[in-house]
C-alpha positions in Angstrom: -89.0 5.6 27.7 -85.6 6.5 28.4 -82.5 3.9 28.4 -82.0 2.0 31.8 -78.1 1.3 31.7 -78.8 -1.7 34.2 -80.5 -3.5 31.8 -78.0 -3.4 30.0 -75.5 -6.7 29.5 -72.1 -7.9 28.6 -72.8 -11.1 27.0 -69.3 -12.1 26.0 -66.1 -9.6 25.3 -63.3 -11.9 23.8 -59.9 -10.1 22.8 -59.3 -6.9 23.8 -59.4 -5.6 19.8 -62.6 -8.1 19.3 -66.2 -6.9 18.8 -68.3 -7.4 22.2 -72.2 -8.7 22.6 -74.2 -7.2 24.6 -77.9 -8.4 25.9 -80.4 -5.0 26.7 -84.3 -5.7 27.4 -86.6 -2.9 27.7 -90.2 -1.8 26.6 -89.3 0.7 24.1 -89.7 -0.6 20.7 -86.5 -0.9 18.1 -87.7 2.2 16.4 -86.8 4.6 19.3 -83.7 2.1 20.6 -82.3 3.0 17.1 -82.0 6.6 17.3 -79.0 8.1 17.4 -78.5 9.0 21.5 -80.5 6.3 22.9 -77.3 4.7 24.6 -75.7 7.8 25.2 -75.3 6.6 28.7 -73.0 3.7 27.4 -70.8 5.6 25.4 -67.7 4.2 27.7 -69.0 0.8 27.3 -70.4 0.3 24.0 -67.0 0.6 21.0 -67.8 0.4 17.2 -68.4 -3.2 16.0 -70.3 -4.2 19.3 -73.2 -6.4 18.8 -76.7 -5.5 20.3 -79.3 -8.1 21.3 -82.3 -5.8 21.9 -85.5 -7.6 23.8 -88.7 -5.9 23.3 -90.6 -6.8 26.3 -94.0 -5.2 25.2 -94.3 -6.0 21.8 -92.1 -8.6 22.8 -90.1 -8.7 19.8 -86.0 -9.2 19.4 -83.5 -7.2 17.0 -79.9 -7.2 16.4 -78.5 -4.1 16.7 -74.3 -3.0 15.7 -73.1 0.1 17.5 -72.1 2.0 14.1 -70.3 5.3 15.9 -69.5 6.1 19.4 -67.8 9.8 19.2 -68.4 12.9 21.0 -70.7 11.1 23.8 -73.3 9.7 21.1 -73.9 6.6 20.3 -75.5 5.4 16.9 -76.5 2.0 16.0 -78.1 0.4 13.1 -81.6 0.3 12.5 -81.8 -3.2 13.5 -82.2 -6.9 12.3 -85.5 -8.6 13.3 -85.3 -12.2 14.9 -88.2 -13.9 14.6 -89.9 -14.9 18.4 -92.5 -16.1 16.2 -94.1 -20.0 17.7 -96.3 -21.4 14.6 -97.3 -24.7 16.3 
């Protein structure tokens, strides 16, 4: 699938300087949400530092994701942290 800017989310943006979070649900899995271009479409939003909160809603699984380099109109972030959604009771 293809990113969906409206899904999308500031989740708090602090000082000006400060590193923003950012909520973004969708059915692609971390693996394509971490290539280099996915959020293309964000590239005025999203700054270096910013963290990710990627919701798999398929899988469903949750990452963390940083936004490593925004230059030229592409956007790269890291290959992502796993959170466990895990329920062992």
């Amino acid at each position: 699938m293809a990113f969906a800017r409206a899904n999308l989310n500031l989740s708090s943006s602090g000082a000006a300087d400060a590193p923003k979070i950012w909520t973004y649900k969708s059915a692609d899995a971390i693996a394509t949400l971490n290539t280099e271009g996915y959020f293309n479409s964000a590239t005025r939003e999203l700054n270096v530092g910013d963290l990710i909160y990627a919701y798999d809603t398929a899988t469903p699984t949750a990452s963390l994701v940083i936004v490593l380099s925004n230059a030229s109109d592409v956007v790269d972030v890291s290959d992502g942290t796993a959170i466990s959604v895990a329920d062992a009771d």
